[in-house]
VEXDREN-2710 file (C-alpha; in Angstrom, 1 decimal):
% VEXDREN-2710
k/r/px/py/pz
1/UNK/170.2/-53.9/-35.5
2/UNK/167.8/-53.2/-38.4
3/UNK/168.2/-55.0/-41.0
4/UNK/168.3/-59.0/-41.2
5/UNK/171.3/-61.2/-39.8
6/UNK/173.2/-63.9/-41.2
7/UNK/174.6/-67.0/-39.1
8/UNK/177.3/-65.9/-42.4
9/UNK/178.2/-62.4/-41.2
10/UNK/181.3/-62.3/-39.1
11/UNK/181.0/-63.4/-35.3
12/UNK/181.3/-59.6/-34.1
13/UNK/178.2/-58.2/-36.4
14/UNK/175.8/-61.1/-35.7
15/UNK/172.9/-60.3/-33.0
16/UNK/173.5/-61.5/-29.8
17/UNK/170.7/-64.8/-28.8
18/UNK/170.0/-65.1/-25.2
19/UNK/168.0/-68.5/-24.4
20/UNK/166.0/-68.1/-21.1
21/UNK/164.9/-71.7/-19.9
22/UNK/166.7/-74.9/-21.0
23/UNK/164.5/-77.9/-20.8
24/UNK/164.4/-80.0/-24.0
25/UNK/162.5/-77.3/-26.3
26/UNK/165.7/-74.5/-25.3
27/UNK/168.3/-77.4/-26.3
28/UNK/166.8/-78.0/-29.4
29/UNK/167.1/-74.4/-30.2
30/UNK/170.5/-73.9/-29.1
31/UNK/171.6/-77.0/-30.6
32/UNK/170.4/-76.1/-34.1
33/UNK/171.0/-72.1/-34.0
34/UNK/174.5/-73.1/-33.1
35/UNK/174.7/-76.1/-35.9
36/UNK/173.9/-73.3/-38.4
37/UNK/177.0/-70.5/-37.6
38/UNK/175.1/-68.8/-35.0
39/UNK/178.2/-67.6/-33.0
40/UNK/176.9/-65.7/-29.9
41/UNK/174.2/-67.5/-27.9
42/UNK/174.0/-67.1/-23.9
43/UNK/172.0/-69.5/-22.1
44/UNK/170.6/-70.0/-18.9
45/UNK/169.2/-72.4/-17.0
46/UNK/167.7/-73.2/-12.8
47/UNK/170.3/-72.5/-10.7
48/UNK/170.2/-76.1/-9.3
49/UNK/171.0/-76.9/-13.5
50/UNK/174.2/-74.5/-14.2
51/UNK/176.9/-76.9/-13.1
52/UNK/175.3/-79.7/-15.3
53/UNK/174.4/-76.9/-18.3
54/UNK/177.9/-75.8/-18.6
55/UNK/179.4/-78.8/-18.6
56/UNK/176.9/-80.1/-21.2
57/UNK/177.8/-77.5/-23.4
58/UNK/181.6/-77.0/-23.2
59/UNK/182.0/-78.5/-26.5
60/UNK/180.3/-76.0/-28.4
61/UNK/182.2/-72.6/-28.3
62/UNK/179.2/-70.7/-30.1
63/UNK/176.9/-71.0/-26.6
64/UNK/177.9/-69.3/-23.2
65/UNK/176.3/-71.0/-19.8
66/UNK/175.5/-67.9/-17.8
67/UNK/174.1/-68.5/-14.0
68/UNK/170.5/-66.2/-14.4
69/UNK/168.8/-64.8/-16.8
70/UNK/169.6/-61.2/-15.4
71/UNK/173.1/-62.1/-17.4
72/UNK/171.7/-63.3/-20.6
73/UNK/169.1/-60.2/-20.4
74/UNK/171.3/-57.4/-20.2
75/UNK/173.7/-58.8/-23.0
76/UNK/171.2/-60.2/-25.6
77/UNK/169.6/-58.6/-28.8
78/UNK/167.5/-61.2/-29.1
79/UNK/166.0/-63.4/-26.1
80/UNK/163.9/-66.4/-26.1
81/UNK/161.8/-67.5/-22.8
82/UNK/161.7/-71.0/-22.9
83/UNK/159.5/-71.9/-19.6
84/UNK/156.4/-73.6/-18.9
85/UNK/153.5/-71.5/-19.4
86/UNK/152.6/-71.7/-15.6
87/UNK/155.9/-70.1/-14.4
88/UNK/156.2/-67.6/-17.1
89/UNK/155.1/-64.5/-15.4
90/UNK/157.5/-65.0/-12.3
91/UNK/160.2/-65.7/-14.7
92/UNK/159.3/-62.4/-16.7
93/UNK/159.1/-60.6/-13.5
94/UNK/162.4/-61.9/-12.7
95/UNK/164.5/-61.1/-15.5
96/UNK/162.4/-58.5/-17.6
97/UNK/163.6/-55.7/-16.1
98/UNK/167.4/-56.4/-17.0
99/UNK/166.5/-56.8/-21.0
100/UNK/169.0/-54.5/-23.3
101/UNK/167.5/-51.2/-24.2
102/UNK/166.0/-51.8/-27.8
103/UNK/166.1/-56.2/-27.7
104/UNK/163.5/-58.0/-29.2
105/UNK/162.1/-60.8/-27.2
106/UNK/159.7/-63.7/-27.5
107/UNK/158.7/-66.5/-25.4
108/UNK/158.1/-70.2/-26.3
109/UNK/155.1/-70.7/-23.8
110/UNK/152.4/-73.3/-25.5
111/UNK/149.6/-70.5/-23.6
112/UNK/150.1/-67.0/-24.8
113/UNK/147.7/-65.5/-22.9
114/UNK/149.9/-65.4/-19.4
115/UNK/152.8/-65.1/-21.9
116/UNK/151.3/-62.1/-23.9
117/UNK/150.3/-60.2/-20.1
118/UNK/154.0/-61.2/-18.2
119/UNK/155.1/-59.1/-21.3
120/UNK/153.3/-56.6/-21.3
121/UNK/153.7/-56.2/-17.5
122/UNK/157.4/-56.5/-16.9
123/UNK/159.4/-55.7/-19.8
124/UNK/160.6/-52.4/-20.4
125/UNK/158.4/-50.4/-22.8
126/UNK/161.5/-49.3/-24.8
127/UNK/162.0/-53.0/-25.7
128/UNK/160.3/-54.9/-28.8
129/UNK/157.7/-58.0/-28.8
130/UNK/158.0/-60.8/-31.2
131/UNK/157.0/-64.4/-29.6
132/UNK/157.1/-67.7/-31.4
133/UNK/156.0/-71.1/-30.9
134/UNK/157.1/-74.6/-32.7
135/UNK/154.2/-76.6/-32.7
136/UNK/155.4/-79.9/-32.2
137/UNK/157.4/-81.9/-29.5
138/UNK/161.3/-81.8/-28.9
139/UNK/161.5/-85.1/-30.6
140/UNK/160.2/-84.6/-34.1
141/UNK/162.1/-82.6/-36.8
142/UNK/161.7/-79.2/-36.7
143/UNK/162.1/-79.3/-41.1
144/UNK/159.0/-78.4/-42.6
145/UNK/156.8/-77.9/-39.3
146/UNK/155.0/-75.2/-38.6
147/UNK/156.4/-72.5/-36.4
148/UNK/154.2/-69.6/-35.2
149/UNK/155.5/-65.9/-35.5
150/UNK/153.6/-63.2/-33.5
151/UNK/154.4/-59.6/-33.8
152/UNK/153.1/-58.0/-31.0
153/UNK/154.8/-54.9/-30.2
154/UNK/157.3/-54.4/-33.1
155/UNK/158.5/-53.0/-36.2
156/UNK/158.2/-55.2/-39.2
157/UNK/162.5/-55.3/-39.5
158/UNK/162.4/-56.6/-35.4
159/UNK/160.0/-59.4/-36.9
160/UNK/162.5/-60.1/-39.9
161/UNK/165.1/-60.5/-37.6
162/UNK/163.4/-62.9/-35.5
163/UNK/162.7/-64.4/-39.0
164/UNK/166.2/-64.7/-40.2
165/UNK/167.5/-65.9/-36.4
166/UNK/165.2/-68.9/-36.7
167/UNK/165.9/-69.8/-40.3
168/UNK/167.7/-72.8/-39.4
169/UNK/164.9/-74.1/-37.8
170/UNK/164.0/-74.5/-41.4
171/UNK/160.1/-74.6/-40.5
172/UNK/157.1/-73.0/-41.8
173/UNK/156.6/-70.0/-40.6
174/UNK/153.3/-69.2/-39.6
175/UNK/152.0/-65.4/-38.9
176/UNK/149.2/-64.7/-36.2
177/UNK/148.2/-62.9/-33.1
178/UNK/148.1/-64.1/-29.7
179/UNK/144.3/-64.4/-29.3
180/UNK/144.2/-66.7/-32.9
181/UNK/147.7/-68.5/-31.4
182/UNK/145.5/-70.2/-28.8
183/UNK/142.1/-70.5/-30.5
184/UNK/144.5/-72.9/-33.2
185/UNK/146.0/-74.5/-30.6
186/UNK/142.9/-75.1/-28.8
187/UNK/141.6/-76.8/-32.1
188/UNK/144.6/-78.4/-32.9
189/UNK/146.6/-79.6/-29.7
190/UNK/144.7/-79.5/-26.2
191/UNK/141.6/-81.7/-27.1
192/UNK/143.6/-83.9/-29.3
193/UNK/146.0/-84.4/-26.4
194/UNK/142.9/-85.2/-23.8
195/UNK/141.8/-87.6/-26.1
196/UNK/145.1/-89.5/-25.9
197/UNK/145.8/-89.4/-22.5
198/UNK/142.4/-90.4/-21.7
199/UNK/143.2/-93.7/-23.8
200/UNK/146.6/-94.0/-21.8
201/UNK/144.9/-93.9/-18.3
202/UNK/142.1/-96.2/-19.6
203/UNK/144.6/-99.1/-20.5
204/UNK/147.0/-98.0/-17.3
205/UNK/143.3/-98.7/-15.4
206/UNK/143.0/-102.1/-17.0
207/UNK/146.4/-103.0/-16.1
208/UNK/147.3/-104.5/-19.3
209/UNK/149.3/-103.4/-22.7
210/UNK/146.4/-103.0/-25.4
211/UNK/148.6/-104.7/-27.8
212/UNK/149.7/-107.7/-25.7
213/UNK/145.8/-108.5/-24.4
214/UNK/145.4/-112.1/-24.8
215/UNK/142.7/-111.3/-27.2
216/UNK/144.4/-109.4/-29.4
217/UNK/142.2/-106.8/-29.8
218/UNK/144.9/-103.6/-30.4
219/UNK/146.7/-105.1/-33.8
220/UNK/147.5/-103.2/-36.5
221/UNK/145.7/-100.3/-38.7
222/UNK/144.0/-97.0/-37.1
223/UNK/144.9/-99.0/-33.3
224/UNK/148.2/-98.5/-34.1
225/UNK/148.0/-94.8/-34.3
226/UNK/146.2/-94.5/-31.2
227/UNK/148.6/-96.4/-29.7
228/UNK/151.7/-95.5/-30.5
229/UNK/150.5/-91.5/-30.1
230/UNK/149.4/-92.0/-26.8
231/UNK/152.7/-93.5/-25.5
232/UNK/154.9/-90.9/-27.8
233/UNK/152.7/-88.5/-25.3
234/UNK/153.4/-90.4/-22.3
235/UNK/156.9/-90.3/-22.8
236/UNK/157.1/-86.8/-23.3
237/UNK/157.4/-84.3/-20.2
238/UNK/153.5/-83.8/-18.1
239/UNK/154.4/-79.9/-17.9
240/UNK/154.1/-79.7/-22.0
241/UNK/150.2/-80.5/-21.9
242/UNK/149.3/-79.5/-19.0
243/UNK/149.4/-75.6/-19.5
244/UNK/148.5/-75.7/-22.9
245/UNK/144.9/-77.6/-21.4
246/UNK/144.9/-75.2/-18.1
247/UNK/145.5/-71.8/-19.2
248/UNK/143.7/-71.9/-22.5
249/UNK/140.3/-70.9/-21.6
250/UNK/139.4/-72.3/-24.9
251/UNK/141.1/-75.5/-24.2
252/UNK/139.1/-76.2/-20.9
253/UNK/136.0/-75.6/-22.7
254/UNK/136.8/-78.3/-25.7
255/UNK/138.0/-80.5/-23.3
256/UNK/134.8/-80.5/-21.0
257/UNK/133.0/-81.2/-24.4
258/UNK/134.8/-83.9/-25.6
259/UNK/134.3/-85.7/-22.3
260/UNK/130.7/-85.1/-22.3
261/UNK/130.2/-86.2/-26.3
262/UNK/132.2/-89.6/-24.9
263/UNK/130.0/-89.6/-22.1
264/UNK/126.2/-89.2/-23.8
265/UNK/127.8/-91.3/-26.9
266/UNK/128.4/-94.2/-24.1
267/UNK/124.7/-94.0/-22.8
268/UNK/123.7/-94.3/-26.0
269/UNK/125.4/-97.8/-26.7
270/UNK/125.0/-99.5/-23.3
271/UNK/120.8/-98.2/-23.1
272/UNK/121.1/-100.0/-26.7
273/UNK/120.0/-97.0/-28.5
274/UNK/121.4/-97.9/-31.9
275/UNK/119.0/-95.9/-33.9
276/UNK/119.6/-92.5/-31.8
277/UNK/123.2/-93.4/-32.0
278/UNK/123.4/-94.0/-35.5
279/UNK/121.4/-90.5/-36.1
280/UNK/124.0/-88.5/-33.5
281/UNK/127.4/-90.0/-35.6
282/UNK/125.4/-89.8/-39.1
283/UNK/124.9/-86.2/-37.8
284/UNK/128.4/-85.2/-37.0
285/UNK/129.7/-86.7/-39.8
286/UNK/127.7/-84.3/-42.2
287/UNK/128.4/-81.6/-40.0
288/UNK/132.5/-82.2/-39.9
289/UNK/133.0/-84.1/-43.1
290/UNK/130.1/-83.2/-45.5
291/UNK/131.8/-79.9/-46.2
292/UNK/135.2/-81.2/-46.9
293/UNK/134.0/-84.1/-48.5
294/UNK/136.6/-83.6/-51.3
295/UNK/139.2/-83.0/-49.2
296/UNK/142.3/-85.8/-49.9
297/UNK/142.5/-88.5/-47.4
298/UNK/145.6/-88.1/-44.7
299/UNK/146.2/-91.5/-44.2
300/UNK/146.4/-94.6/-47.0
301/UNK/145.4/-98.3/-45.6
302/UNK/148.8/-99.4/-47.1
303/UNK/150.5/-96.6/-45.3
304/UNK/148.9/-97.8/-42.0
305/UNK/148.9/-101.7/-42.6
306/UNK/153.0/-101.2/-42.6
307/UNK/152.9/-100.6/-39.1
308/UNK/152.7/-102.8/-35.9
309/UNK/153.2/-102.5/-31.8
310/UNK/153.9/-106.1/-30.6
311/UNK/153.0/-109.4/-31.6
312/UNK/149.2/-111.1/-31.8
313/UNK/149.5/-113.6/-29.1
314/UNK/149.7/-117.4/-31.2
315/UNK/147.5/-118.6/-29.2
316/UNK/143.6/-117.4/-28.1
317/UNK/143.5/-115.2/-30.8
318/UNK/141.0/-115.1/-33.3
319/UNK/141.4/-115.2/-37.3
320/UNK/140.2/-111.5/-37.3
321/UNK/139.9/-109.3/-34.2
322/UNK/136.6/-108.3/-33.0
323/UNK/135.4/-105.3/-34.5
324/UNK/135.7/-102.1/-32.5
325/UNK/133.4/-99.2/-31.2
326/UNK/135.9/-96.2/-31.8
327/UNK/134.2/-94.1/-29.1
328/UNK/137.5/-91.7/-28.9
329/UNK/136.7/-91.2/-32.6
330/UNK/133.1/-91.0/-32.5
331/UNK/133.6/-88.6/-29.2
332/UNK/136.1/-86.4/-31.2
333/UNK/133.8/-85.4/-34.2
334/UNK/130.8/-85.1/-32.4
335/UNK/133.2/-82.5/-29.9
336/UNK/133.7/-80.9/-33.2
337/UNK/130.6/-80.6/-34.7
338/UNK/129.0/-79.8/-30.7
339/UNK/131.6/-76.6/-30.9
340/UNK/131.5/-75.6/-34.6
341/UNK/134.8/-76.8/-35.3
342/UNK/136.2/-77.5/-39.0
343/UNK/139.1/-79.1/-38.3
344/UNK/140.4/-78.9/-42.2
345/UNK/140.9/-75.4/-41.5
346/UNK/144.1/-75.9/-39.4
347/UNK/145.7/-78.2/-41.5
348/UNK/147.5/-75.9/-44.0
349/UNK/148.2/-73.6/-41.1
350/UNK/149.3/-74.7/-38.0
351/UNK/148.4/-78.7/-38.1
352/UNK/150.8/-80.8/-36.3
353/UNK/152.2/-84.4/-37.0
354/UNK/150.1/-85.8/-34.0
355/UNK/146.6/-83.4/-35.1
356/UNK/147.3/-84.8/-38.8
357/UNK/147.2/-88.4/-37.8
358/UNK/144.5/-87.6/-35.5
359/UNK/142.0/-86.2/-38.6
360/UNK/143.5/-88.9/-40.9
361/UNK/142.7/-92.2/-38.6
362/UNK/139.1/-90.0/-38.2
363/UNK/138.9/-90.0/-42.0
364/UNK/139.4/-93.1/-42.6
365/UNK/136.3/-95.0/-39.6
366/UNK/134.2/-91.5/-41.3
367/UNK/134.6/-92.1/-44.9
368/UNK/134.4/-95.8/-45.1
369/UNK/130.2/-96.3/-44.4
370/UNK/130.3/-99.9/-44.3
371/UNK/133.5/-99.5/-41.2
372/UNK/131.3/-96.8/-39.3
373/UNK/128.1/-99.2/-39.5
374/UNK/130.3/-101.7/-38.2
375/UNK/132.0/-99.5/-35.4
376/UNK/128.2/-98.3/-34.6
377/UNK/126.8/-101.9/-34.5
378/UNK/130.2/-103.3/-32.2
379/UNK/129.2/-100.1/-29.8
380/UNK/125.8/-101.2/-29.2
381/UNK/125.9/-104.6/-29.8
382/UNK/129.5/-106.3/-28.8
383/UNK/130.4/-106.2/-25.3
384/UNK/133.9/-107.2/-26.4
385/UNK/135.2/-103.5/-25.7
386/UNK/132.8/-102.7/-23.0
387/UNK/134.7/-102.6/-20.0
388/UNK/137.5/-100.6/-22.3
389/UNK/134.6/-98.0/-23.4
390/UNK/133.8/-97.3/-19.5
391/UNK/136.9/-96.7/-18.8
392/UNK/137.8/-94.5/-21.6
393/UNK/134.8/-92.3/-20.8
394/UNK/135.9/-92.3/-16.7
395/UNK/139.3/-91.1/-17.8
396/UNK/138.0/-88.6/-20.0
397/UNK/135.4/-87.2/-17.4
398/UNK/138.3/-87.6/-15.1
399/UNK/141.0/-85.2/-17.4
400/UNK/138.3/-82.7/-18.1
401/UNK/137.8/-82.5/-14.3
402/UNK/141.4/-82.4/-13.4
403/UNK/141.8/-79.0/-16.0
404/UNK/138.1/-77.5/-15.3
405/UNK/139.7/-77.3/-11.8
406/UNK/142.9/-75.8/-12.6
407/UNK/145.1/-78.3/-11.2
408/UNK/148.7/-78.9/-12.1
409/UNK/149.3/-80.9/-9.0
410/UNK/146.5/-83.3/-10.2
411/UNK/147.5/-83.2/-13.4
412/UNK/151.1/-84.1/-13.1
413/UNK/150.2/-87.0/-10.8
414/UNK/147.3/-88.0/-13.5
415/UNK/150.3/-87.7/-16.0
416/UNK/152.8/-89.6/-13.9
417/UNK/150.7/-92.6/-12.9
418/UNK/149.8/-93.5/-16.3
419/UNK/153.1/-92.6/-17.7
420/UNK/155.1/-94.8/-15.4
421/UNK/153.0/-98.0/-16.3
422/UNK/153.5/-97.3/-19.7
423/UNK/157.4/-96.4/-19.3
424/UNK/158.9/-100.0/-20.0
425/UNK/157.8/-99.5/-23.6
426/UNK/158.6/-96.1/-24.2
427/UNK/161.5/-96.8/-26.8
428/UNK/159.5/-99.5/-28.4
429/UNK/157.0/-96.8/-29.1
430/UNK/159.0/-93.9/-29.9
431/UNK/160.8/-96.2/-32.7
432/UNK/157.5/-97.0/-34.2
433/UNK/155.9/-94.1/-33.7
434/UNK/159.0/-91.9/-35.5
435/UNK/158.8/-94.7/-38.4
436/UNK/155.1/-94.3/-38.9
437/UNK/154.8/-90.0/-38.7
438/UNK/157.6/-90.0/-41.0
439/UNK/156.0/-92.3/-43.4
440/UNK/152.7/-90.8/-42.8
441/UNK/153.5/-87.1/-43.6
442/UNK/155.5/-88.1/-46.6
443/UNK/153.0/-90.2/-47.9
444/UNK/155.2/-93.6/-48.0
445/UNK/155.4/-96.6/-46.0
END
């Protein structure tokens, strides 16, 4: 098939879909493919899942459960791996060698490095290349987000295909190679995600909810964000991150970067080195900010004062809460400046809800010089986030550690320990935090 399909055309012209791997990312895809008149789309799942798989799709005629991939492979025009980056070679050595003479296939893989070599390795040469990647979780709208296309081994009409196949997905489609696939989302996604999850494990360590503390320290404003980011990440699955950070030998060297600019940041404000610390931020900030001074800012204080996790406690509480070091933030834009890192760049190309936020709650302590003077003063001066800070910078040295070593053992128990303390607020959270990206990315509270 050469020339572009239509979920329109008639049921026995449309391309066959195969979906390899059904975890939440393969549902959402089959679920929306299918919404939009997609008629012929075999799945497959784990063994251990096909009983459950069928029966979860028996109302929709469109998809076929098939037991392996070997099934899906030899039927499909078009197939999608949908596996965690770790396992995707031994699932490409698996089912590869069954793909239809002529399909085009892709893989979902967050890493395309292992994704781009299990390809090259076990699929048959007279087969075509096209691999894609949604950047954003299962849970957000896939409307308007980007979505990356990479041609690798194909004819420009195998990539229009692809194209057309996906068009329901109504996202932005966004063209690059594998190499620049993981430098973006090395920028965009694996330090952004260490910087959260070393936030979760540091309140998991102190045993307490940041936004139920009896002092009322987490309420309201760029908190929020933080907050509610880091348990929308929690709640997710551990296998998402965890080869995006691992496999990305750009990720592991951002990440080991960001915990040692949290790290020497730290020193500074306990050895009461405010001058030297000021000088470091002032620094950054030039380096990351001075050359997109003009740039608009992501986030509006009215957008984020609409937005609140919990209840200040009546009682204890002072009239205004104690003002805060920042040292994730500080720690992310010296990381950035430390690598050469404009992080502006991304944001019309690949920039996801999470990274957006992330560079818009930055803006707004880096733009506001009276707020960074305060954060600066709080860090050297105000013990009132001390024991916080030191815990922040353990879990960060700790994260870096876990991925410098390749670990996804460590890394799933890391992952699981913090999530399950976190787990009883979950849909708190994740009703917030839907609330807050919406009204953030479309500008209105």
């Amino acid at each position: 098939m050469s020339r572009a399909p239509s979920p329109a055309d008639a049921a026995d012209v449309q391309p066959v879909i195969g979906l390899i791997g059904m975890g939440e990312m393969g549902r959402l895809y089959a679920r929306v493919l299918a919404a939009a008149g997609w008629k012929r789309i075999h799945v497959c799942d784990l063994p251990a899942n096909y009983e459950r798989l069928k029966l979860d799709m028996q109302e929709t005629s469109s998809i076929t459960v098939h037991a392996d991939g070997h099934a899906v492979s030899r039927i499909s025009d078009f197939i999608l791996y949908s596996v965690e980056a770790e396992h995707i070679s031994r699932v490409v050595a698996q089912f590869g060698p069954s793909t239809k003479v002529g399909a085009i296939v892709g893989g979902q893989t967050s890493v395309k490095a292992p994704e781009r070599d299990a390809f090259e390795t076990y699929l048959p040469t007279d087969t075509h290349i096209v691999s894609v990647h949604s950047l954003h979780g299962p849970t957000v709208s896939t409307e308007g987000q980007p979505l990356v296309i990479i041609a690798h081994r194909a004819p420009d009409w195998a990539t229009r295909i692809v194209e057309s196949i996906l068009a329901p997905l109504k996202s932005r489609h966004i063209r690059l190679s594998y190499e620049e696939h993981d430098v973006v989302t090395a920028n965009t996604q694996a330090v952004t995600h260490a910087a959260f999850l070393s936030m979760g494990t540091a309140w998991s360590s102190q045993g307490e909810y940041p936004w139920e503390g009896a002092a009322g320290l987490f309420v309201g404003g760029i908190e929020t964000v933080k907050v509610n980011i880091a348990i929308r990440i929690y709640s997710n699955k551990w296998h998402v991150y965890a080869g995006l950070a691992i496999l990305n030998p750009v990720a592991r060297l951002q990440i080991a970067q960001f915990a040692r600019s949290a790290t020497e940041l730290f020193q500074l404000m306990i050895s009461g080195g405010e001058d030297a610390l000021r000088a470091r931020v002032h620094a950054a900030r030039d380096k990351v900010f001075g050359p997109n001074s003009n740039a608009p800012l992501l986030l509006r204080e009215e957008v984020l004062g609409q937005f609140q996790l919990g209840k200040r406690p009546e009682r204890g509480v002072p009239e205004q809460a104690p003002e805060n070091s920042h040292l994730s933030l500080l720690a992310m834009v010296d990381c950035w400046a430390a690598l050469g890192i404009n992080p502006f760049e991304h944001l019309a190309v690949a920039a996801t809800p999470i990274f957006r936020l992330w560079i818009g709650i930055a803006q707004t302590l880096f733009h506001n010089a009276p707020r960074l003077e305060r954060a600066i003063k709080a860090g050297v001066e105000d013990v009132t986030y001390r024991g916080n800070d030191l815990e922040f910078v353990v879990a960060a040295r700790g994260w870096a550690q876990c991925v410098a070593h390749g670990s996804f053992d460590l890394y799933e128990r890391r992952f699981g320990e913090t999530s399950k303390f976190f787990e009883p607020r979950f849909e708190e959270a994740a009703s917030l935090g839907g609330r807050m990206i919406r009204a953030v990315m479309e500008g209105t509270p």
